[in-house]
N, C-alpha and C positions, 0 to 999 in steps of 0.2 A: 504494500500500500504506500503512493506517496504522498508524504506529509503536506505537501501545496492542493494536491490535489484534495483531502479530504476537509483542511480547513476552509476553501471553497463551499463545499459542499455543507461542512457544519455555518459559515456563515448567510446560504443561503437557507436553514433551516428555521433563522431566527425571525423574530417577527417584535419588533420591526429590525433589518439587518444593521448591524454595525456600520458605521461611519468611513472607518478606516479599515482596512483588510487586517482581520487577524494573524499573530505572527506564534500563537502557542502560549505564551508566557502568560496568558489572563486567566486570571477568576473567573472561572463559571459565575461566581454570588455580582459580580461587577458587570456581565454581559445584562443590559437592558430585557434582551428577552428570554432568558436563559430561568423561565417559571416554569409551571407545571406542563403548560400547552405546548416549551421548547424542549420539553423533555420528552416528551410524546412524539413531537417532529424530530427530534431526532432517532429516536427508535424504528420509528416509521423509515428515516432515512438509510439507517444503517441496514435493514432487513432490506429495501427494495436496493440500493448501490451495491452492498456485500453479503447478503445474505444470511444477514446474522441475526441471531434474537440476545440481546442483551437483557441480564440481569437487572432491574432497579435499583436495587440495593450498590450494585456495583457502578450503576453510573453514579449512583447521586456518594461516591464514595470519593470520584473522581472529585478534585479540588479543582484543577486548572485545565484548558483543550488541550495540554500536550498529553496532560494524563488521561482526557477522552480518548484523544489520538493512539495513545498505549492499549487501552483497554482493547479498541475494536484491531489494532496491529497483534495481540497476543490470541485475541480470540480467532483471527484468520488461520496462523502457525497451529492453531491447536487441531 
């Protein structure tokens, strides 16, 4: 998976989208739309781009999008 590629994809999730292109290093709790509804689009997003079903517990354990970025990179390898 690459990392330009998926932050893309995770800032077209949001609602309403970031200002500036995400570069990884932010706060989930600091992304504008990153509430329950961005938490849904993104599960939604990761199952329809990679095919995956992610855990709740383990998104919302994530702190920042690189550690999103991690999450769906470990669960591809597995």
């Amino acid at each position: 998976m690459k990392k330009d590629s998926f932050l893309t994809l995770f800032e077209n999730t949001l609602s309403p989208p970031p200002e500036t292109p995400l570069c990884g290093r932010e706060l989930c709790s600091d992304l504008e739309g990153w509430d329950s509804m961005g938490v849904l689009s993104f599960i939604a997003m990761v199952n329809r781009e990679y095919g995956l079903t992610l855990e709740v517990e383990k998104i919302y354990a994530c702190k920042s999008v690189d550690e999103l970025a991690a999450l769906v990179a470990d669960q591809l390898e597995s």
